[in-house]
Backbone as a ProteinNet text record, in pm:
[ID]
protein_1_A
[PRIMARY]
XXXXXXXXXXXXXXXXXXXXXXXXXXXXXXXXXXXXXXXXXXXXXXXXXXXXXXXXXXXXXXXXXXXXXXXXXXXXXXXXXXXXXXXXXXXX
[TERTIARY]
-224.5	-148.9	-139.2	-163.4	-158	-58.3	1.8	116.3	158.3	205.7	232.4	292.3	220.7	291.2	431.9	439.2	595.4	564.7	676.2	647.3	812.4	763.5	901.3	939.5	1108	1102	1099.6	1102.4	1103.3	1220.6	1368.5	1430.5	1402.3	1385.8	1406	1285.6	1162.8	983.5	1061.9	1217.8	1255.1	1320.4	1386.7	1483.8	1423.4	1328.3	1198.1	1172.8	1077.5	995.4	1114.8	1213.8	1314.9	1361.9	1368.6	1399.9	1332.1	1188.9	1090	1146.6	1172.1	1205.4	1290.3	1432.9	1531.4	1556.7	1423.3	1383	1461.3	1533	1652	1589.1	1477.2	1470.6	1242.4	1187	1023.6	1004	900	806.3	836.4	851.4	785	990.2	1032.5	1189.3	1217.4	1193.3	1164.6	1134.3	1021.3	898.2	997.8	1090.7	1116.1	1265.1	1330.4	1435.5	1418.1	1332.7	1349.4	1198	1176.4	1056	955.7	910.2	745	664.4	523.9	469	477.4	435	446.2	353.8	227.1	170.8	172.8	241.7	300.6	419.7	508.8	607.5	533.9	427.4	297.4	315.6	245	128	297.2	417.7	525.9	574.7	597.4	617	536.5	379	328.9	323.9	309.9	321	462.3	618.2	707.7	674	629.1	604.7	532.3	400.9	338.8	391.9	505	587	689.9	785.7	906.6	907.7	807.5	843.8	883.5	795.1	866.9	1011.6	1084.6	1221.9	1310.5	1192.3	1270.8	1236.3	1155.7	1076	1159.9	1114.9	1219.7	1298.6	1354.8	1388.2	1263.1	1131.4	1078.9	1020.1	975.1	916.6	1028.8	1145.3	1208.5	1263	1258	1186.9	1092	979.6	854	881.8	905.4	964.1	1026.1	1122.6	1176.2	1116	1047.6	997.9	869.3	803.9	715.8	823.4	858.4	983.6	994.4	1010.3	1111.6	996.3	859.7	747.5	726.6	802.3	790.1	879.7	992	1125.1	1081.8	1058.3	1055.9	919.5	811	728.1	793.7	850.8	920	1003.7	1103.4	1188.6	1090.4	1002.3	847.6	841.6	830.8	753	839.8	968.5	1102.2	1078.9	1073.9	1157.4	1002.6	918.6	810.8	789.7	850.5	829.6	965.3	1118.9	1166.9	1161.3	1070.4	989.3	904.7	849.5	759.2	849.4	906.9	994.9	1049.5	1102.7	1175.2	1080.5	999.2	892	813.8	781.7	734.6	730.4	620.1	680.8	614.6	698.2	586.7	623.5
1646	1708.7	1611.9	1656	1583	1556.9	1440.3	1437	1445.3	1473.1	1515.9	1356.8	1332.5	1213.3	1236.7	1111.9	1109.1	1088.8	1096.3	1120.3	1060.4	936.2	871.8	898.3	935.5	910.9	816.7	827	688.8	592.1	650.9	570.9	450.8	497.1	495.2	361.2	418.1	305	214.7	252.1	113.3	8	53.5	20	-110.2	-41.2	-109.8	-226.1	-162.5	-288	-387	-381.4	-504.9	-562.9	-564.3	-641.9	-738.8	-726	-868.4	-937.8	-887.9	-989.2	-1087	-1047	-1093.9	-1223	-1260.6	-1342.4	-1342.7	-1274.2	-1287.3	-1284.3	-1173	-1167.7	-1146.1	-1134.9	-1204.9	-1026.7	-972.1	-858.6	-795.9	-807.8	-778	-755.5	-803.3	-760	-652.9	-622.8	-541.4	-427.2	-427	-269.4	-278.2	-304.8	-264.4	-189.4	-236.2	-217.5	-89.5	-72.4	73.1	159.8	79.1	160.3	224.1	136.4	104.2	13.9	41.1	-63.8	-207	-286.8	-453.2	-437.3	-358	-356.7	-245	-146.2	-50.2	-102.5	-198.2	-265.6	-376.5	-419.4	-495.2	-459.1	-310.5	-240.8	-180.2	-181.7	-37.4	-234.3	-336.7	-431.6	-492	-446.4	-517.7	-391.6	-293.9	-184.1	-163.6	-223.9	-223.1	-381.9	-457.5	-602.1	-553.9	-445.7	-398.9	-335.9	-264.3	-129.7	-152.3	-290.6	-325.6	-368.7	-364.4	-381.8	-230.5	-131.7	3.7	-21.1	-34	-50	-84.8	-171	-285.5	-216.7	-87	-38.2	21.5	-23.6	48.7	180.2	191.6	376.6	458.2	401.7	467.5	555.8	463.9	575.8	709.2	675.9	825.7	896	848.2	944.2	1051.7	992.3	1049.5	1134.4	1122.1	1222.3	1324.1	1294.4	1438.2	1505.4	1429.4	1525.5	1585	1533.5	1633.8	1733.2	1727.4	1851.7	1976.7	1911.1	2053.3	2159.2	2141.2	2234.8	2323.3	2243.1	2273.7	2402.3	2328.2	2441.1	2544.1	2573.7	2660.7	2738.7	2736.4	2781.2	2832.9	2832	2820.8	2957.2	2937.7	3062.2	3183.6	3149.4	3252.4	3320.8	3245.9	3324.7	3400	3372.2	3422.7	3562.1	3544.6	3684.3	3776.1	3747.8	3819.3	3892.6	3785.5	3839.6	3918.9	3965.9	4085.5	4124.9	4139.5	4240.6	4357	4279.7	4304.9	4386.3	4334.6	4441.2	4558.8	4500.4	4652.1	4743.8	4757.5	4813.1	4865.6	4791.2	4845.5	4988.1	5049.4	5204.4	5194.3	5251	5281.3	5438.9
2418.9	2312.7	2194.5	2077.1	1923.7	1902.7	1896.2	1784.5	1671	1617.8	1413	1399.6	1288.3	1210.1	1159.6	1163.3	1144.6	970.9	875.8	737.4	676.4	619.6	622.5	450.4	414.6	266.3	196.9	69.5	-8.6	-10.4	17.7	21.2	150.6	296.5	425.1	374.7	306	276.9	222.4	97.8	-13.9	92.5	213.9	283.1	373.5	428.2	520	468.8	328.2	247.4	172.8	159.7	87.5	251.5	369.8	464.2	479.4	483.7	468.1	374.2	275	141.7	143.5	217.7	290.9	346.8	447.5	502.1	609.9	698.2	791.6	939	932.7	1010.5	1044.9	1193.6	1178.6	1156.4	1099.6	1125.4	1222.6	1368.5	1506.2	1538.3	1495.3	1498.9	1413	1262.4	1153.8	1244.7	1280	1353	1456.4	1557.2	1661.8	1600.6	1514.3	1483.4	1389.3	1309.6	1274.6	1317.9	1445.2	1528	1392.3	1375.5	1248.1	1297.4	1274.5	1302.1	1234.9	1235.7	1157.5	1042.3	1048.7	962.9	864.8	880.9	804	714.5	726.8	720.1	609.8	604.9	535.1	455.1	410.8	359.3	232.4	302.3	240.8	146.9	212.8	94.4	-3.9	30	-61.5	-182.2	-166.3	-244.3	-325.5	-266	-294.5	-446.4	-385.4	-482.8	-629.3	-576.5	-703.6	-787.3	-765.8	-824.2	-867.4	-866.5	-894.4	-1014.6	-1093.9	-1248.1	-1306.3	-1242.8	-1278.3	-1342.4	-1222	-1216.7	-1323.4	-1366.1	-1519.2	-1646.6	-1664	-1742.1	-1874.6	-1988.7	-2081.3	-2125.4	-2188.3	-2221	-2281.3	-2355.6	-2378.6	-2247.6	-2161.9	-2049.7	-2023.8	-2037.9	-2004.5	-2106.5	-2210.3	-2333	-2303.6	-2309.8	-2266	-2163.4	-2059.2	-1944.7	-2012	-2068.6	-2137.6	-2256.3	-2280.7	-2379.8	-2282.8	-2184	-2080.8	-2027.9	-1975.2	-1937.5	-2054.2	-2145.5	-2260.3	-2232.1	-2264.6	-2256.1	-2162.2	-2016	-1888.5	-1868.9	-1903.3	-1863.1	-1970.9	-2124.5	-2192	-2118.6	-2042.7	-1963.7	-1865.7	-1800.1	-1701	-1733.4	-1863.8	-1873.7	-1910.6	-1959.1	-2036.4	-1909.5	-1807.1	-1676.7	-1631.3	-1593.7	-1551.2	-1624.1	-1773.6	-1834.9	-1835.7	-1807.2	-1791.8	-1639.5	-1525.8	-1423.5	-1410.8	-1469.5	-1467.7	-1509.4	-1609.5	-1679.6	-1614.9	-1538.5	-1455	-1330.9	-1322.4	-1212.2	-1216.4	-1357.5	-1417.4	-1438.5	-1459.1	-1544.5	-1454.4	-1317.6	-1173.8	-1166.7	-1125.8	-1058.2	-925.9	-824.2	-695.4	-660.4
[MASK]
++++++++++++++++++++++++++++++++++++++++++++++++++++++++++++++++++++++++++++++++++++++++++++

């Protein structure tokens, strides 16, 4: 019988990958304690090391975010008032 992967969130990956950082405690204690492998535990801090300037990133990036959004949501209500449109308008 197959097993389904397990599918961890991002907080649970942030939680993982900042314990190495720590220094408190070895890898092989890490993986037993929140049952991960050691090298998954690797792979989620070195990816955590590449990505932590994000973090520091100025207001323009979320500027930009909102102004991707406004287009989104005004699409968004377009479709809405078209699809009860569409309903109302239905005959069967």
């Amino acid at each position: 019988m197959k097993k389904s992967r397990r599918k961890f969130s991002a907080a649970f990956n942030a939680q993982v990958a900042i314990e190495p950082l720590k220094e408190r405690s070895s890898l092989s204690d890490l993986a037993k304690r929140f049952k991960v492998h050691s090298v998954q535990i690797s792979k989620w801090k070195q990816e955590f090391q590449e990505n932590a300037s994000a973090a520091f990133d100025s207001e323009d990036s979320h500027q930009d975010v909102e102004q991707e959004k406004q287009p989104l949501y005004a699409k968004i209500g377009q479709l809405e008032m078209d699809r009860d449109w569409l309903k109302k308008n239905k005959k069967t």
